[in-house]
C-alpha positions, 0 to 999 in steps of 0.5 A: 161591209168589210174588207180584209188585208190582200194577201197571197193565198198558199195556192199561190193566188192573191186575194182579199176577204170582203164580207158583204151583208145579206138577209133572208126576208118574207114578203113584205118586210121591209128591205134593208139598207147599208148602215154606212151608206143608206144603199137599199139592199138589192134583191139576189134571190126569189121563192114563193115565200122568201127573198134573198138580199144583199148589200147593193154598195160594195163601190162605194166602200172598197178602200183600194176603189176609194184610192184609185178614184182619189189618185184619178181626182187628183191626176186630173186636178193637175193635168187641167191646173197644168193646162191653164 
């Protein structure tokens, strides 16, 4: 998974490029998981002889997530500290 530098776009909209792995399987190969994590792939797409997967773990790996869950873990750390 990877994540691109946010950025103003020349349609005047912000944005972000996140590339988010997928794969095209038969059935009963194996499904695959996050390299990074171990999060099995999550099926998007189904055909009689083919199957779409895609990376089930795009949480757990957005640095900007990341950062609000470690602002949010830190808030509540001192606001309970401050209430003792």
């Amino acid at each position: 998974m990877s994540f691109g530098e946010w950025q103003e776009w020349q349609n005047g909209m912000l944005g972000q490029w996140v590339y988010v792995p997928s794969v095209w399987l038969k059935p009963g190969d194996e499904i695959p998981t996050c390299p990074d994590c171990g999060t099995p792939f999550r099926k998007t797409q189904e055909y009689p002889n083919i199957a779409g997967y895609q990376a089930n773990c795009l949480d757990e790996h957005d640095p900007d997530r990341i950062a609000q869950t470690e602002r949010e873990r830190l808030w509540l750390g001192a606001k309970a500290s401050a209430t003792v």
